[in-house]
N, C-alpha and C positions, 0 to 999 in steps of 0.2 A: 781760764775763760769759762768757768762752770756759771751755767745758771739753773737756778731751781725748774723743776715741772710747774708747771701752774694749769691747778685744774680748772674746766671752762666755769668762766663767771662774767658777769656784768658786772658795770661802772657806771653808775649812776652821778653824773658828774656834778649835778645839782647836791649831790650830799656831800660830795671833797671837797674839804675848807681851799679859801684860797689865800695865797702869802703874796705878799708884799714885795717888789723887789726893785731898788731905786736906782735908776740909769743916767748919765750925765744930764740928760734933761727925761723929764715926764718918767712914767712908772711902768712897771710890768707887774701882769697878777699871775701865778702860777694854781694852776690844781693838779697834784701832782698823784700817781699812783707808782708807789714803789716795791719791785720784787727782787731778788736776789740776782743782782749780774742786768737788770732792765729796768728802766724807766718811761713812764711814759705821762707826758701832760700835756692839757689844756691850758696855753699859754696867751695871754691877752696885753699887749703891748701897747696903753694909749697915746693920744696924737703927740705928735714931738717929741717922740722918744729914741733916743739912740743907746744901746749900749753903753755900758761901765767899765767894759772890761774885752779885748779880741781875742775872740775862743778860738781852739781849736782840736775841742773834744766834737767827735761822727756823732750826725743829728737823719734819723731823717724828719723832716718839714715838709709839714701839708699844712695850704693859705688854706684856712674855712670861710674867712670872711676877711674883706679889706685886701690891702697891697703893703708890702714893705721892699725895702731895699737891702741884699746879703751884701757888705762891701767887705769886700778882699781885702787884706793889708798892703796890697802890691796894686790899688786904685782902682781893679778892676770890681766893677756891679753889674750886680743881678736882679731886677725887680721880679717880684712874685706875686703873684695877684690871686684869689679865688680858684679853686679848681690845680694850681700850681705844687709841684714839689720841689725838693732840692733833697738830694742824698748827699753825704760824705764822710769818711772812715776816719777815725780820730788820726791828729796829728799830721792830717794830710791838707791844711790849709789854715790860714789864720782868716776868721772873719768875724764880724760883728753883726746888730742887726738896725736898721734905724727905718722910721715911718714918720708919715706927716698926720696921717688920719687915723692912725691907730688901726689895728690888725688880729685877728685870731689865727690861733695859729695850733694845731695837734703837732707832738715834738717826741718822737720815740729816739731814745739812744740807749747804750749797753751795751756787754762784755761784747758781743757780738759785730760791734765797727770797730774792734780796733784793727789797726792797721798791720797789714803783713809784708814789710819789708825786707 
């Protein structure tokens, strides 16, 4: 579970390229800043877009902007709006993510959620 020190610095997110990432319907855009053992992005989900794929690597999620829906693989949701988080430790849920209006979203995960069973 090592991660690197990271000395203090800024993230000027306007300079982080952003990538491309294609969900059963509509797009996600990632800007991602990556450190040894941590991640962290600015994640942009536009309208009608649902996930590719139900994850269940520990995220924590903060809404910046917009609303989506976390749906559990077991039918249960969660909408999250502005202002909203959701925390959870890898492997301790399957979920995916889906939006009608498109959503921003800040996305920290690494070495630090995995889960201790």
């Amino acid at each position: 579970m090592a991660t690197e020190n990271i000395p203090f610095q800024t993230i000027n997110w306007a300079e982080v390229p952003r990538t491309e990432h294609v969900g059963d319907s509509g797009m996600a855009y990632w800007q991602t800043a990556q450190y040894q053992g941590l991640r962290v992005r600015i994640v942009e989900y536009s309208a009608d877009y649902i996930a590719d794929h139900w994850c269940e690597k520990g995220h924590i999620v903060q809404c910046l902007e917009g609303e989506f829906v976390s749906e559990m693989s077991d039918g249960t949701e969660f909408t999250l709006s502005k202002g909203m988080t959701y925390i959870v430790s890898d492997d301790l849920s399957s979920h995916r993510s889906v939006t009608k209006n498109g959503v921003k979203l800040l996305i920290i995960d690494g070495n630090f959620l995995k889960a201790t069973l």
